[in-house]
C-alpha positions in Angstrom: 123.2 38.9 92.9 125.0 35.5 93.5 128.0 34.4 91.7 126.2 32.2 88.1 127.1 28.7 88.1 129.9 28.1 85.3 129.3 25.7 82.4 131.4 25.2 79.7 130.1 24.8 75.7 132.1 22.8 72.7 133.9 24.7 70.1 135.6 22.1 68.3 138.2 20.2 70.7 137.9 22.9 73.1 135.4 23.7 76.0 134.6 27.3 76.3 133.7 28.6 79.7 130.4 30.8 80.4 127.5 32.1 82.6 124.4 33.2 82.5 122.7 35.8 84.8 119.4 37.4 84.7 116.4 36.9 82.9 115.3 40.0 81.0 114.0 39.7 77.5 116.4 40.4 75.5 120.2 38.6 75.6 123.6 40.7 75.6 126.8 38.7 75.2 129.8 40.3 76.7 132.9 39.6 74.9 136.1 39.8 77.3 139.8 41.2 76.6 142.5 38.6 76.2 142.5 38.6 79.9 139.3 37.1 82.1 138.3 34.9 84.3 134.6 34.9 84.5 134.1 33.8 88.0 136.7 35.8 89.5 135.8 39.5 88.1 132.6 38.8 90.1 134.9 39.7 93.4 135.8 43.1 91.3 132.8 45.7 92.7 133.4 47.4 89.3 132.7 44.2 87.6 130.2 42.9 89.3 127.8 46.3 89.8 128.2 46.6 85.7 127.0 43.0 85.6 123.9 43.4 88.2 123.2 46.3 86.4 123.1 44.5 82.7 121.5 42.0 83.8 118.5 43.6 85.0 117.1 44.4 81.7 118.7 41.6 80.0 120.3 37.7 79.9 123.5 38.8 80.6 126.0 36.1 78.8 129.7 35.9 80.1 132.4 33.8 79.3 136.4 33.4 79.1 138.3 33.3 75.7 139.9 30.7 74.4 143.2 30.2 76.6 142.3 32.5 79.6 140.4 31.7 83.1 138.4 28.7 82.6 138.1 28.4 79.0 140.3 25.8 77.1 143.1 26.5 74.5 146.6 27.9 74.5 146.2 31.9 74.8 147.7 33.7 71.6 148.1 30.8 69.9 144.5 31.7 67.7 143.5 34.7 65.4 140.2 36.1 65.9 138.8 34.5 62.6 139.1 31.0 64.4 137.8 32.5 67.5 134.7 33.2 66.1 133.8 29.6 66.3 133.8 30.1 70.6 131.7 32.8 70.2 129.0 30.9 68.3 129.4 28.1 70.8 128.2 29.8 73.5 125.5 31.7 71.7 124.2 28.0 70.7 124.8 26.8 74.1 122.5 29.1 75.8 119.9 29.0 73.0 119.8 32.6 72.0 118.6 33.6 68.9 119.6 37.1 68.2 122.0 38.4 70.8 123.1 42.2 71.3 127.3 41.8 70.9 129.2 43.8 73.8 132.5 44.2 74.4 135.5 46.1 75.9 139.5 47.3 74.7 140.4 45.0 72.3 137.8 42.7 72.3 135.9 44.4 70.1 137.6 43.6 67.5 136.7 40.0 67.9 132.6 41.2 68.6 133.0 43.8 65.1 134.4 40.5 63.5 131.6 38.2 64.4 129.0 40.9 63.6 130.7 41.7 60.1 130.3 38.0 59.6 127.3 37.0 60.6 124.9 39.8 60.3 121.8 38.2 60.5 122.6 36.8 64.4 123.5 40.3 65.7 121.1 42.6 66.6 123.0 45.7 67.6 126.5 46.1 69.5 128.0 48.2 72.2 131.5 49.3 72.1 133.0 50.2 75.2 136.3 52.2 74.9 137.5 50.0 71.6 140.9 49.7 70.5 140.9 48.3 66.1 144.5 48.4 66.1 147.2 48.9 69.2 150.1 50.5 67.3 150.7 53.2 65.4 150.4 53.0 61.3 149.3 55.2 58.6 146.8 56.8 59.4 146.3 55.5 62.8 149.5 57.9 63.9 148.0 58.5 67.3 148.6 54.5 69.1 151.9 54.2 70.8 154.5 53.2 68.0 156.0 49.7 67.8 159.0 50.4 70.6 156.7 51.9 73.0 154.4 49.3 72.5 157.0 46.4 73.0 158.5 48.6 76.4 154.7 49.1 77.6 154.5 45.3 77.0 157.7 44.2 78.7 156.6 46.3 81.7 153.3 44.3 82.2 155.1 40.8 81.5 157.3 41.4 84.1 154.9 42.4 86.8 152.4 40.1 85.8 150.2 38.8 88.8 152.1 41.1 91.1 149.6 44.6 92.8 152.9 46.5 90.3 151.3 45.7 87.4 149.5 48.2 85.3 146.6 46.4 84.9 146.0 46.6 89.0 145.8 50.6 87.8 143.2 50.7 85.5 140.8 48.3 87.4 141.7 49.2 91.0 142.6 52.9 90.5 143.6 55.2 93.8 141.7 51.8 96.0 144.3 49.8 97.1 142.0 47.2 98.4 141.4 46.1 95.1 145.3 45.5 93.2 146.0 42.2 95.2 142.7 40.9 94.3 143.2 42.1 90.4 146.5 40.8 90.8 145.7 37.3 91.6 143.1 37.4 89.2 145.6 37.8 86.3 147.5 34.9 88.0 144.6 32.8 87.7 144.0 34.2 84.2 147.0 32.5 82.6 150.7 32.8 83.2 153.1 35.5 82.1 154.3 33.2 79.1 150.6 33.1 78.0 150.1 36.8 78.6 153.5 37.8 76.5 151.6 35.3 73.7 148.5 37.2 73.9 149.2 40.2 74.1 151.8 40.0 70.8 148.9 38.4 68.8 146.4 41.5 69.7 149.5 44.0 68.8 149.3 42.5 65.5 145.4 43.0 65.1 143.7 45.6 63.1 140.2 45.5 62.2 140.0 48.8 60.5 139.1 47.0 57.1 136.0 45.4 59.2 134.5 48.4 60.7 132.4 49.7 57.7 131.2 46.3 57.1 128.8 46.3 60.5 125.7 46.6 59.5 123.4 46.1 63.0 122.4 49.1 65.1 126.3 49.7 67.3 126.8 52.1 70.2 130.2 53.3 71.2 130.9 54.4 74.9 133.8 56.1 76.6 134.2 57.9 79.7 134.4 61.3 78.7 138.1 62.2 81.3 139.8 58.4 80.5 143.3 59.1 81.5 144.2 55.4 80.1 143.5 55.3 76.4 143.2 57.8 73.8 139.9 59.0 72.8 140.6 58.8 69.5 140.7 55.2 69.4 136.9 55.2 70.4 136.0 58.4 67.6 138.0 56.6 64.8 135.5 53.3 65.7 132.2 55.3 65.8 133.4 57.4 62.4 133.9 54.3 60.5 131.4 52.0 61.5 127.9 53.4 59.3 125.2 54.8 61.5 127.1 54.3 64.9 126.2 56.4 67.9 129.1 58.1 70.1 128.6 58.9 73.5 131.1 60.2 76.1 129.9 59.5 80.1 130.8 60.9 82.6 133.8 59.4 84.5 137.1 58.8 85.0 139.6 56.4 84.6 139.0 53.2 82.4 136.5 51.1 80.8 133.3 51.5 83.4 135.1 51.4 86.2 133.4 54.1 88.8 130.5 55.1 86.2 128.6 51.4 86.2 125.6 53.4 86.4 125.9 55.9 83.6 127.5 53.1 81.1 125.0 51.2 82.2 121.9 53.4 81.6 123.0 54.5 78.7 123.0 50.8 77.2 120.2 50.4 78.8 118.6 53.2 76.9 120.3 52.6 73.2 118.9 48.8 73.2 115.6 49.7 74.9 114.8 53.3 74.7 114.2 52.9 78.8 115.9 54.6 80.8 116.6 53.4 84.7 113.9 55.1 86.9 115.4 57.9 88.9 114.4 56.9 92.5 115.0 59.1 95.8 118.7 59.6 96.9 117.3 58.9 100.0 116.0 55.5 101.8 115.1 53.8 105.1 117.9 51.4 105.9 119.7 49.5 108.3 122.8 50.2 108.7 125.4 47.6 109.7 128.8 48.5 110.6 131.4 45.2 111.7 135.1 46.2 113.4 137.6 43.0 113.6 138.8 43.0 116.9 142.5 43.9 117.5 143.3 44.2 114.2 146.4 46.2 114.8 148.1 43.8 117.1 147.0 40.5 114.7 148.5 42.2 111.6 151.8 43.0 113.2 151.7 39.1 115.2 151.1 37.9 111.2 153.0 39.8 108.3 152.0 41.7 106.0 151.0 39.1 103.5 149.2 36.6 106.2 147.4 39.6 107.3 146.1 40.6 103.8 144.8 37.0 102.8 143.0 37.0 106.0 141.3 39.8 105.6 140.4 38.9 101.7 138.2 35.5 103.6 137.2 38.3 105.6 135.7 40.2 103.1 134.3 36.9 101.9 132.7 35.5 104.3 131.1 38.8 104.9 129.8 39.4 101.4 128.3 35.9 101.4 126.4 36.5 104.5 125.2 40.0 103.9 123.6 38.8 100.2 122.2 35.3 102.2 120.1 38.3 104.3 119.2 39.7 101.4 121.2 42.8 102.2 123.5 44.7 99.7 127.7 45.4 101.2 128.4 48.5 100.7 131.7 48.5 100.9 135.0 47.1 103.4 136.3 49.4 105.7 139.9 47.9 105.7 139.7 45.9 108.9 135.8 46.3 108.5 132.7 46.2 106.7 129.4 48.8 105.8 126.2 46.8 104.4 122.5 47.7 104.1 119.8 46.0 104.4 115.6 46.8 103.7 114.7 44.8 106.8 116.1 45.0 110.4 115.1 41.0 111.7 117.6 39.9 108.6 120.3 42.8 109.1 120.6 41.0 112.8 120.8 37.6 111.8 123.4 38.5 109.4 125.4 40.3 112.1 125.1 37.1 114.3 126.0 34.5 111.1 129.3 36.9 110.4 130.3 36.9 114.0 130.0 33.1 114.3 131.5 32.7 110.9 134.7 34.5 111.6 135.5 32.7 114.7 135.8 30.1 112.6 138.9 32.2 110.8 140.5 33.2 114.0 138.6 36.5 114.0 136.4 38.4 116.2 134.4 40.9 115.8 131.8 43.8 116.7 129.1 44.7 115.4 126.8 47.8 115.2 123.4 48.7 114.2 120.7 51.4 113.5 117.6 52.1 111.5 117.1 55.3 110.0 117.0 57.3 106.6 120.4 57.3 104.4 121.3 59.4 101.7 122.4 57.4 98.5 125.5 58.9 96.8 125.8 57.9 93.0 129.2 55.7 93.6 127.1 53.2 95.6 128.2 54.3 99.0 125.6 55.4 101.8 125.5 58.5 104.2 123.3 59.9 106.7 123.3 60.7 110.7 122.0 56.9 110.1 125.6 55.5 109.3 127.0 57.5 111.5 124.5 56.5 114.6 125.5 53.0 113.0 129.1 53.8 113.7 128.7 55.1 116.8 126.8 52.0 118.1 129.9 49.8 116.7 132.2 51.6 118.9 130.7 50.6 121.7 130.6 47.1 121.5 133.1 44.5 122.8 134.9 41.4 120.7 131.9 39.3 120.0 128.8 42.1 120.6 126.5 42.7 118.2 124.5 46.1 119.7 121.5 47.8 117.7 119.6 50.7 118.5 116.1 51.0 119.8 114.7 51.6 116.8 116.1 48.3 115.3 114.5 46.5 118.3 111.1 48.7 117.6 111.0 47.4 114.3 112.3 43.8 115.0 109.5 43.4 117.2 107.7 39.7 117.0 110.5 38.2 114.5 112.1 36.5 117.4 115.1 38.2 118.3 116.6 37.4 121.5 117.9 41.5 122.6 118.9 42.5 125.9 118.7 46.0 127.3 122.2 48.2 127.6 121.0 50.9 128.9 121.5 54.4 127.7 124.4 55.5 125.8 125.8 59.1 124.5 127.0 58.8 121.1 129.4 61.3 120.1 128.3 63.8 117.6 124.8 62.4 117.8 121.9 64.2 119.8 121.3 62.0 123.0 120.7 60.0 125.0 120.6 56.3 123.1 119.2 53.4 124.3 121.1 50.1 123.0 120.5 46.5 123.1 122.4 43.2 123.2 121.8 40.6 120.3 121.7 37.2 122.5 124.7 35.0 121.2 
């Protein structure tokens, strides 16, 4: 899905960021955390499979708080009462009617606010992992008290924008690829003096007086081994607000982050009563695997940092060209890329647009790839003696070769493709002999 164009909506003298993606009938508007910015957490795969998956059954509606990414407004320097107001701004601004409320951490304090409030322009809300109050108190003796609270605080001030930062753990996890990207998001977020302001206004929230005031229809999510927050936060939530629904996914870590599916499709479920279609774990694909060229010897000739930028317009440029083909990126191999596509003519002109789009980076690359059957896993990622084959092919290309397999020139047949014959190749691990082709440059 590409990136939604950002428009902003009036709330008093402020402009409030949004998007909108999808078209499904119904309209689900995803309140962020203190921290967002909109366009950015597309570039998150957590983020951005969540938000392809919402916003297949629904108008998906995102947008940045007041004071963070794109939105206007001085971060912490507004309680959620006034903040209501942005909410409503961009409800009127896309012209929705009766919008489901979603919402994540903390931020669903703000979405149980607005719903308490205005009960006849919710209709229902999903919960994911809430937090009503951030300290300890009575009755609420479980949160972190006040010092370890202020020390957790200091901690994420001081590494703020930096891949140290706590934050970088609960989005990025065990993949490293992803902390310098969540890292620079939180720089583009707002600065440390803006996060310290935030986050000592949400320490100070408590919405526990609001809960049994929701009246709408409210679904509260949380994966069922979260290392990162205590479950009772999420119980306390569903036992207090009447009616709610509590359901535990399966997963690990925070938020959705590595169960976008299950989170999904049990949303999917509460606001529908459909459920995603189970399809077969297994497809016909082409497979594309890209290699940059020397990679070693460029990383050590630039620094670590130099090297790690490059790579992230790597990435880029990649992405962009795989979804212009209409194909779907699987994922970046570090100094290399895994996409799929449905049709072999378009998985070879992407090849050939990423080659000639790198070179304009200083990059070069090779390219590999095959046709055949490929088991889906439920994390997104692809297997198969396909993607291996795939591989294989790669490896034996040199800088600026894009090689396929007969069977990708079988089935390009008549689209136009310019392919010279390589003759036969042995491909380790795979039953041989293999005849490969040359896409014309």
């Amino acid at each position: 899905m590409d990136v939604p164009q950002t428009r902003y909506a009036p709330s008093g003298d402020l402009q409030i960021a949004y998007q909108v993606a999808g078209e499904g009938p119904l309209d689900i508007v995803l309140v962020p955390s203190y921290l967002s910015n909109t366009e950015m957490f597309w570039e998150l795969p957590s983020f951005s499979r969540f938000y392809e998956r919402l916003a297949s059954f629904s108008r998906l509606i995102l947008f940045d708080r007041r004071g963070s990414g794109m939105s206007d407004g001085i971060a912490g320097a507004t309680p959620l009462e006034e903040q209501i107001d942005d909410v409503q701004a961009v409800i009127d601004a896309v012209g929705s009617e009766q919008p489901v409320l979603a919402s994540y951490l903390e931020g669903c304090g703000l979405t149980a606010l607005f719903a308490a409030s205005h009960p006849d322009l919710v209709r229902a809300l999903v919960l994911l992992s809430p937090q009503p109050r951030l300290v300890a108190g009575p009755g609420y003796e479980w949160a972190p008290s006040i010092e370890q609270r202020a020390a957790m605080v200091q901690t994420l001030v001081e590494s703020w924008g930096t891949e140290a930062s706590p934050l970088a753990d609960v989005v990025a996890g065990q993949d490293g690829r992803q902390r310098p990207l969540m890292a620079r998001i939180q720089r583009l977020a707002m600065s440390p003096a803006a996060a310290a302001a935030s986050l000592a206004m949400i320490g100070d929230t408590d919405v526990r007086d609001v809960l049994p005031s929701v009246q709408c229809p409210t679904l509260v999510l949380r994966p069922a081994h979260d290392t990162y927050l205590d479950e009772r936060h999420s119980r306390y939530v569903a036992e207090h607000i009447p009616n709610a629904r509590y359901v535990q996914v399966p997963g690990k870590g925070a938020l959705w982050v590595g169960a976008e599916d299950a989170v999904a499709d049990e949303i999917q479920d509460f606001l529908t009563g459909v459920r995603r279609s189970v399809v077969s774990d297994r497809v016909l694909a082409t497979v594309l695997f890209t290699d940059i060229v020397g990679s070693t010897e460029r990383a050590a000739e630039l620094g670590d940092g130099a090297w790690r930028s490059l790579l992230e317009r790597h990435d880029r440029l990649v992405r962009e060209e795989v979804q212009r083909h209409r194909g779907r990126f699987v994922k970046s191999l570090g100094d290399g890329a895994l996409a799929v596509f449905d049709g072999p003519s378009r998985a070879i002109s992407s090849a050939a647009a990423i080659r000639d789009r790198v070179r304009d980076i200083g990059l070069e690359i090779r390219a590999g790839l095959h046709t055949g059957e490929c088991e889906l896993f439920p994390d997104d990622d692809v297997g198969g003696l396909a993607v291996h084959i795939g591989a294989r092919i790669s490896g034996l290309a040199g800088p600026g070769e894009v090689l396929v397999s007969s069977t990708v020139r079988d089935l390009s047949v008549g689209s136009g493709q310019t392919l010279t014959d390589r003759g036969e190749h042995d491909l380790k691990g795979v039953p041989g002999p293999w005849r490969i082709f040359a896409v014309g440059t």
